[in-house]
PLY file of the C-alpha trace (Angstrom):
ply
format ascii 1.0
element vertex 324
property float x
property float y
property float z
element edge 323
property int vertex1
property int vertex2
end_header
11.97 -38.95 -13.24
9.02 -38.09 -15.87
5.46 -36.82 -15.16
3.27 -39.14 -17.20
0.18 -39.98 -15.08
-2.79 -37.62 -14.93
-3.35 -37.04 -11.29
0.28 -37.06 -9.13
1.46 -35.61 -6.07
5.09 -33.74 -7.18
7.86 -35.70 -5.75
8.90 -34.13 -2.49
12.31 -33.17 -4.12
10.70 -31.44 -6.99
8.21 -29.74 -4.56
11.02 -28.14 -2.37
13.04 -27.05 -6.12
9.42 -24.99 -6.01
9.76 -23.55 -2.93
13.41 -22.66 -2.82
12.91 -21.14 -5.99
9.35 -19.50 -5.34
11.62 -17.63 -2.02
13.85 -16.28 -4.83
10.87 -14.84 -7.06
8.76 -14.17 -4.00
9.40 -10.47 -1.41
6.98 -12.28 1.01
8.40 -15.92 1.08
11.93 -14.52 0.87
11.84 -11.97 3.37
9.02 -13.91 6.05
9.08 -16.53 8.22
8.18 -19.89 7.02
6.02 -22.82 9.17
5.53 -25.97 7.63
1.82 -26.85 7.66
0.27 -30.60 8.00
-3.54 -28.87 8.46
-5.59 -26.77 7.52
-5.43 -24.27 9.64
-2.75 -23.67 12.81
-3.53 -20.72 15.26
-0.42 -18.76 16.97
-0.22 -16.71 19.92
0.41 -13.19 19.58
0.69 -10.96 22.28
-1.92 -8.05 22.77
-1.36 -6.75 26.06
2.21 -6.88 27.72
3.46 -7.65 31.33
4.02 -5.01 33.95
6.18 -4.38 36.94
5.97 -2.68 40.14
8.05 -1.48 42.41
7.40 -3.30 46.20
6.51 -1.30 49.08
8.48 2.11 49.47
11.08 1.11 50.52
10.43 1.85 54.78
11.20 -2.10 55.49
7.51 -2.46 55.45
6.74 -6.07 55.12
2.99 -5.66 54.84
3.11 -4.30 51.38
1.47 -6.61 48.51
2.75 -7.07 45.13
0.51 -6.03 42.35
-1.39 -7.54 39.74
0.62 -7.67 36.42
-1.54 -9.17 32.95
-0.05 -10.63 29.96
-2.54 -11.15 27.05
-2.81 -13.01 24.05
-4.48 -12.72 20.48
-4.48 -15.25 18.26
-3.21 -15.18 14.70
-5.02 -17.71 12.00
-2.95 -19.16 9.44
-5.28 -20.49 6.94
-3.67 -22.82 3.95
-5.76 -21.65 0.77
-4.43 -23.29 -2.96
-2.46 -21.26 -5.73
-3.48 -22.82 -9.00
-1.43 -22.30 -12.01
-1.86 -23.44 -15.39
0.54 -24.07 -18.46
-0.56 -25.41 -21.94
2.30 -27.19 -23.77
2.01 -28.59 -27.36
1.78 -32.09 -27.38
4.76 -31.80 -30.67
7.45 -30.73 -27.29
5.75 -33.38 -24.90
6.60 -35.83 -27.71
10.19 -34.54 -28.09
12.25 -36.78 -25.90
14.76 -33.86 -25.42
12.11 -31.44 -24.30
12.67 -31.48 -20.82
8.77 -30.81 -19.73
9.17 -29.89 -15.81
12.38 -27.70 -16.60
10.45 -25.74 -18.61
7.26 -25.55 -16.71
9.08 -24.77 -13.57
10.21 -21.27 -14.47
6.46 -20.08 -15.27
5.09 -21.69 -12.19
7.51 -20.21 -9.58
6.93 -17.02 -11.40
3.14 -16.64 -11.37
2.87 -18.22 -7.93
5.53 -16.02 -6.69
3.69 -12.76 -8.20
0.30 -13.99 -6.74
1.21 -14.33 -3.35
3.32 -11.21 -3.32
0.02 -9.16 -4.51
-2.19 -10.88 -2.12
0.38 -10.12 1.11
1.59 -6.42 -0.07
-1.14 -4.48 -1.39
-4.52 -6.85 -0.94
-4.91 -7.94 -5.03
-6.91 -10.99 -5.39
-6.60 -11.81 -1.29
-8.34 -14.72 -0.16
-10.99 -13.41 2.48
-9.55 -15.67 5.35
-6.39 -13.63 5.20
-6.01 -10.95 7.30
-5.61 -7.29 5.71
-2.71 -6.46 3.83
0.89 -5.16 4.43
0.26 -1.52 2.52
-3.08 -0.55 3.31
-2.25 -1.50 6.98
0.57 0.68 6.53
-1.93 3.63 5.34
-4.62 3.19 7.61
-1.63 3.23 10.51
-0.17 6.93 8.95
3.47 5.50 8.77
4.15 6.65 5.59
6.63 9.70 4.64
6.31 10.96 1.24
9.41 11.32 -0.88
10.99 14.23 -0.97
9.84 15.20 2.81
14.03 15.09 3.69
16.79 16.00 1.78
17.07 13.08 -0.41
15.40 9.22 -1.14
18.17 7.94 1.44
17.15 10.64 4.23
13.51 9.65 3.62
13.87 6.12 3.82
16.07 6.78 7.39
12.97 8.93 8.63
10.62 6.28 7.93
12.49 3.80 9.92
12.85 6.45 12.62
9.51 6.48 12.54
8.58 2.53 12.86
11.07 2.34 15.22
9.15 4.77 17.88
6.38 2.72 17.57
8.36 -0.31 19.09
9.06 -2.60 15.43
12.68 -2.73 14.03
13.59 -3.14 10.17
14.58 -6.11 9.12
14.36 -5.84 5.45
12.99 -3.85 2.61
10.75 -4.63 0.13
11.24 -2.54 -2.83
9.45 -1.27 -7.02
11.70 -2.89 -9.59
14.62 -0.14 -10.72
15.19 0.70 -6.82
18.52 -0.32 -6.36
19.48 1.36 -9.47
18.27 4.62 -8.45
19.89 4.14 -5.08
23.27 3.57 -6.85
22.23 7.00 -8.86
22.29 8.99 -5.41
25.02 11.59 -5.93
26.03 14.14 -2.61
26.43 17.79 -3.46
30.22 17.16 -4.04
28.95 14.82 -6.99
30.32 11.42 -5.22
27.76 8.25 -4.67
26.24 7.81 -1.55
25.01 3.87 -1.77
28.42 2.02 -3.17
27.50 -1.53 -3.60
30.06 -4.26 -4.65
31.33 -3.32 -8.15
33.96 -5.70 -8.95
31.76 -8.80 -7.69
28.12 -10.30 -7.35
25.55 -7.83 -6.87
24.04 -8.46 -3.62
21.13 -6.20 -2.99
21.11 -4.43 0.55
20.95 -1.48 2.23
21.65 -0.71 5.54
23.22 -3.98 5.97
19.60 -5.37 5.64
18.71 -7.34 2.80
16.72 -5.54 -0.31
14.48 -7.38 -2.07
13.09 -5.30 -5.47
9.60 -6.91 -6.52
9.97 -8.43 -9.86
7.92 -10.89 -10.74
4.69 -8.02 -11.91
3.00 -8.30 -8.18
4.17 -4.42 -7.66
1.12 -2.44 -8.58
2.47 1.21 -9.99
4.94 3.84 -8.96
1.80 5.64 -8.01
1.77 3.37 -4.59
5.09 3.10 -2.72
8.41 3.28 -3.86
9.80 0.56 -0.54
8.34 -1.28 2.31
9.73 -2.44 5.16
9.36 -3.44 8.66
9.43 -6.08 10.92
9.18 -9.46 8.43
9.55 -11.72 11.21
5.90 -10.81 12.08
4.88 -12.23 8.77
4.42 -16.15 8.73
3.80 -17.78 5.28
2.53 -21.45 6.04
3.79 -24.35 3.10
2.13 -27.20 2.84
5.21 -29.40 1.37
2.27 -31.44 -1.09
2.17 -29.84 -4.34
-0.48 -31.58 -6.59
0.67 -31.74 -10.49
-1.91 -32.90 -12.63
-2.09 -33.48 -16.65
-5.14 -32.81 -18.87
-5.72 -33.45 -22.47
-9.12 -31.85 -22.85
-9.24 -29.47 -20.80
-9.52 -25.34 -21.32
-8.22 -22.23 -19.78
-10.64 -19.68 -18.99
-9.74 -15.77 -18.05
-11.18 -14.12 -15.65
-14.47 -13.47 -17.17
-15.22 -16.99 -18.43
-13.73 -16.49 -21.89
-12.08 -19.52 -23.16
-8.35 -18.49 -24.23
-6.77 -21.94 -24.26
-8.30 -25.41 -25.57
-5.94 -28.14 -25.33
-8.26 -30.59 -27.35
-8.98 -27.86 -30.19
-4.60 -27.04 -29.83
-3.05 -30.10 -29.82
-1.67 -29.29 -25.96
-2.02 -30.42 -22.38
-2.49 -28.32 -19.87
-0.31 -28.81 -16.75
-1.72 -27.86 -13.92
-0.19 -27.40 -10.13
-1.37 -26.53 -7.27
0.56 -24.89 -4.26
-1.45 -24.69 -0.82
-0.32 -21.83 1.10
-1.01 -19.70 4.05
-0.04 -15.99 5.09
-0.41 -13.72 8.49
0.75 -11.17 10.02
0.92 -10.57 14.07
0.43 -6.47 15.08
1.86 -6.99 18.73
2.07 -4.76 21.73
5.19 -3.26 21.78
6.35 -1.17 24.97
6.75 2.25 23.23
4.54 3.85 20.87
0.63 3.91 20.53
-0.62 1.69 22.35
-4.47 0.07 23.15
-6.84 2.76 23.02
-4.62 5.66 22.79
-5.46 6.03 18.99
-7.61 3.75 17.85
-7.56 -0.62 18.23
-4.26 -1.78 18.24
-4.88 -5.35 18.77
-3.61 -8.27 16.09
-7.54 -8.27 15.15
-8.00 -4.58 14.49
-7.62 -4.55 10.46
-9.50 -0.89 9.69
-7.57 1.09 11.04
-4.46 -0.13 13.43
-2.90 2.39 16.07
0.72 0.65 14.38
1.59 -1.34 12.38
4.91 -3.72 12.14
5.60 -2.21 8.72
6.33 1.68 7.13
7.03 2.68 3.42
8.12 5.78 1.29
5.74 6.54 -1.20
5.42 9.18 -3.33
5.04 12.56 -3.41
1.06 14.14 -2.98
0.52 10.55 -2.29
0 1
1 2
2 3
3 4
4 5
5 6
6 7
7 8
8 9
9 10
10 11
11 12
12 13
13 14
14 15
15 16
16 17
17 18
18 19
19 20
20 21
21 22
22 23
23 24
24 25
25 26
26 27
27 28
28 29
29 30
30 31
31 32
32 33
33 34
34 35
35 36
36 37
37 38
38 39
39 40
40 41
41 42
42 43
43 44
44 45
45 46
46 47
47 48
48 49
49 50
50 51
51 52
52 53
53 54
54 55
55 56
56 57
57 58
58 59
59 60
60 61
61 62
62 63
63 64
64 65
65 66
66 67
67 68
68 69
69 70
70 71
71 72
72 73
73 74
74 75
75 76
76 77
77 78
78 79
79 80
80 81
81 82
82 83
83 84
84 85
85 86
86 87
87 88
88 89
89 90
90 91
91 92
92 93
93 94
94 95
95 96
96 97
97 98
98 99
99 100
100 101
101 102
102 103
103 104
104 105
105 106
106 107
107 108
108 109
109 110
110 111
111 112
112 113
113 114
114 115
115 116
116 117
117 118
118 119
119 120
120 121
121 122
122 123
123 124
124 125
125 126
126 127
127 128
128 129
129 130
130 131
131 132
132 133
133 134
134 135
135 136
136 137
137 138
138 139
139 140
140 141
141 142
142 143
143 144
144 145
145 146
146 147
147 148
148 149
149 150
150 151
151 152
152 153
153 154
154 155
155 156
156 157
157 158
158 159
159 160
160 161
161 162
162 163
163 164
164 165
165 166
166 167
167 168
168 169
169 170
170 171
171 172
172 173
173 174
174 175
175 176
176 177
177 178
178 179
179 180
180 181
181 182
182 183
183 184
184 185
185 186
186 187
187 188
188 189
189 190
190 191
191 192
192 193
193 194
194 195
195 196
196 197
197 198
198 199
199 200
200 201
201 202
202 203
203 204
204 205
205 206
206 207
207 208
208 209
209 210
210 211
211 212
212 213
213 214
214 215
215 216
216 217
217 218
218 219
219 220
220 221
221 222
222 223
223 224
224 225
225 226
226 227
227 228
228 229
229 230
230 231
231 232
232 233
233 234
234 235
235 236
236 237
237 238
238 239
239 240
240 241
241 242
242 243
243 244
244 245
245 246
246 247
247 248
248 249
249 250
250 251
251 252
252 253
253 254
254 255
255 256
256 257
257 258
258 259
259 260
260 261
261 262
262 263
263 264
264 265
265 266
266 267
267 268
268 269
269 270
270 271
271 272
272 273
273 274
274 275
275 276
276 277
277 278
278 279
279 280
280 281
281 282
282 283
283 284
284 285
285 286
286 287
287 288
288 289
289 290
290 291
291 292
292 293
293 294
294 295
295 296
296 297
297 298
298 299
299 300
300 301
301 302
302 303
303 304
304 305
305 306
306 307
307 308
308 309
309 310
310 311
311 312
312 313
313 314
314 315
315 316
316 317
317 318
318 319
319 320
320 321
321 322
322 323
């Protein structure tokens, strides 16, 4: 199947190569949970206050005693679809190559900057859409559940406290997120005897974990600096990325490509090109629940799924480092 007409809706099979693919390049699509969206805009419970129990009576055989009020509350999460535009300008000397294969090549560099885009919008806030809710690291700041490197005995020790620590606050690990070069320096880790502490698999595929949870190392440029965090992690299945499975693909033969200041860096009429250009409508969110140990309401500060200045905890921790 070719793209030739201007204005097309990518067919559905092509779409989903995108999205499989995007989960590959992506930390946040690969680690989250997915929803399939069909609006705008879907709202989903998450709960603020939790149920109680009490004990009836005292136990004398007194029938007269009454059973206590228990609440349950719910905050709601907004998952708001916004669009990821990319743009590619191809030559129209390779469009008119019959054996340039136009969407396998295009495919790559979408997946790519999509990938990177939402990944810097859902870890550390860069170029957010405002209907989002705050992000995963300065969440993780404004809750204190960092530990600095080099506060235990080694990386590993450091990344075990900081799980310690989420895990008093009520959220498990389910996954890390990691700076590119991680897993190398985890395979680096030496005891004092001189013999390695992480042994992956070396005689077959490299598959990234550790702890028996899967490690995902941020690739695709979305990871700011070394400066920030050397690993997230957390709970991931209290972060929802919403798809909307229609992924526009359009072609344009006059078109330009600005940068962010306005300045024109690609012309397609004054270049001889077209400029492809798809857009991916996506959503992200992330639930802060009530958990039954930890902080909790109004111990130290608002711990509510709407509190985004400074949460009591937070679903996610990180090692970052030193003086950080």
């Amino acid at each position: 199947m070719a793209l030739t007409s201007d204005s097309d809706l990518l067919p559905i099979e092509w779409a989903q190569d995108v999205i499989k693919e995007m989960s590959k390049s992506s930390a946040v699509l690969g680690l989250s949970r997915r929803r399939t969206m069909t609006t705008r805009q879907q709202r989903l419970p998450a709960t603020a206050v939790l149920a109680d129990a009490y004990w009836v009576g005292s136990g004398d055989n007194d029938f007269t005693d009454l059973k206590q009020q228990t609440n349950a509350e719910w905050n709601g999460v907004n998952l708001i679809v916004e669009e990821l535009a990319c743009l590619v300008g191809i030559p129209h000397a390779y469009e008119q190559d019959n054996s340039f294969p136009v969407w396998e090549e295009v495919r790559p560099q979408i997946v790519e900057a999509m990938g990177k885009r939402l990944d810097a919008a859902a870890l550390f806030g860069v170029g957010k859409p405002s209907t989002w809710p705050a992000a995963i690291l300065p969440s993780i700041v404004a809750a204190g559940q960092t530990v600095e490197r080099g506060t235990e005995d080694d990386l590993a020790a450091d990344i075990a406290e900081s799980a310690r620590v989420l895990k008093q606050q009520g959220f498990r690990t389910t996954g890390w997120a990691a700076e590119p070069g991680f897993h190398w320096e985890l395979v680096g880790l030496r005891s004092l005897d001189g013999a390695p502490i992480y042994q992956p698999n070396l005689s077959g595929p490299i598959n990234q974990g550790l702890y028996g949870l899967p490690l995902v190392e941020v690739e695709n440029g979305a990871w700011l600096t070394t400066t920030d965090a050397s690993v997230i992690h957390g709970d991931w299945s209290k972060s929802i990325v919403g798809i909307r499975q229609d992924i526009t693909f359009t072609r344009h033969d006059s078109g330009v490509i600005g940068d962010s200041s306005g300045n024109i860096v690609f012309n397609a009429m004054q270049q001889d090109a077209t400029i492809w250009r798809a857009v991916f409508r996506v959503a992200w969110a992330r639930a802060n629940p009530a958990t039954r140990t930890g902080d909790q309401p109004g111990e130290s500060g608002d711990n509510s799924p709407s509190s985004e200045s400074s949460p009591a905890k937070f679903p996610w921790a990180a090692v970052v480092p030193a003086g950080s």
